[in-house]
C-alpha positions as CSV (number, residue, x, y, z in Angstrom):
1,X,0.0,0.0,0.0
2,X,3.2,2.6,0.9
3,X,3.9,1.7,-3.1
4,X,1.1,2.3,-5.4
5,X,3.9,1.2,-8.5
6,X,6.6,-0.1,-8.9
7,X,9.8,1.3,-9.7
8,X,10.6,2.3,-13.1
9,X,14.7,1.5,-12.8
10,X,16.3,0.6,-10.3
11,X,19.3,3.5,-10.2
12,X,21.2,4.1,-6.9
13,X,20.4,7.2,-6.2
14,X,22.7,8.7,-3.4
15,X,20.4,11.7,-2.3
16,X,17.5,9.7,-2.3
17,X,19.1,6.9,0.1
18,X,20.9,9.3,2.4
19,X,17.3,11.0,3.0
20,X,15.7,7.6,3.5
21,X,18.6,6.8,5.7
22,X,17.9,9.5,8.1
23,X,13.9,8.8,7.9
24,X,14.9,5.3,8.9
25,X,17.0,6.8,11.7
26,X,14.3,9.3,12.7
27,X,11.9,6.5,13.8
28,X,14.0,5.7,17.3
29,X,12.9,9.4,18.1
30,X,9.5,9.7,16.5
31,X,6.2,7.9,16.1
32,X,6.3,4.9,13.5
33,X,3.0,7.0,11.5
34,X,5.2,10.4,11.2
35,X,8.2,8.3,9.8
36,X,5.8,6.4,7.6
37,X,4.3,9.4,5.9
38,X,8.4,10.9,5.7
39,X,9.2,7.8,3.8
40,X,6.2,8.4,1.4
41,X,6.4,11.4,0.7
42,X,10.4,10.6,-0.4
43,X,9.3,8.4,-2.4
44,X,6.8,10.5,-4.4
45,X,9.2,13.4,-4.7
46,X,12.0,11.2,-6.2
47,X,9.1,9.5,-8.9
48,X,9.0,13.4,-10.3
């Protein structure tokens, strides 16, 4: 459900992973919903 589709290619990309790198990290210190959402809405920005 987080991914409607799936990925088109399957680049590294290294902005994309830091920022999902410090959603993952942000989880220890916030709610699992808030970091949930961050991790979407990565996800829909990089599709752009």
């Amino acid at each position: 459900m987080l991914i409607a589709t799936p990925p088109r290619c399957h680049r590294p990309d290294e902005r994309l992973d830091l920022r999902v790198s410090q959603a993952g990290l942000s989880e220890s210190s916030r709610s699992p919903g808030v970091a949930a959402h961050e991790r979407v809405m990565v996800l829909l920005v990089s599709r752009r």
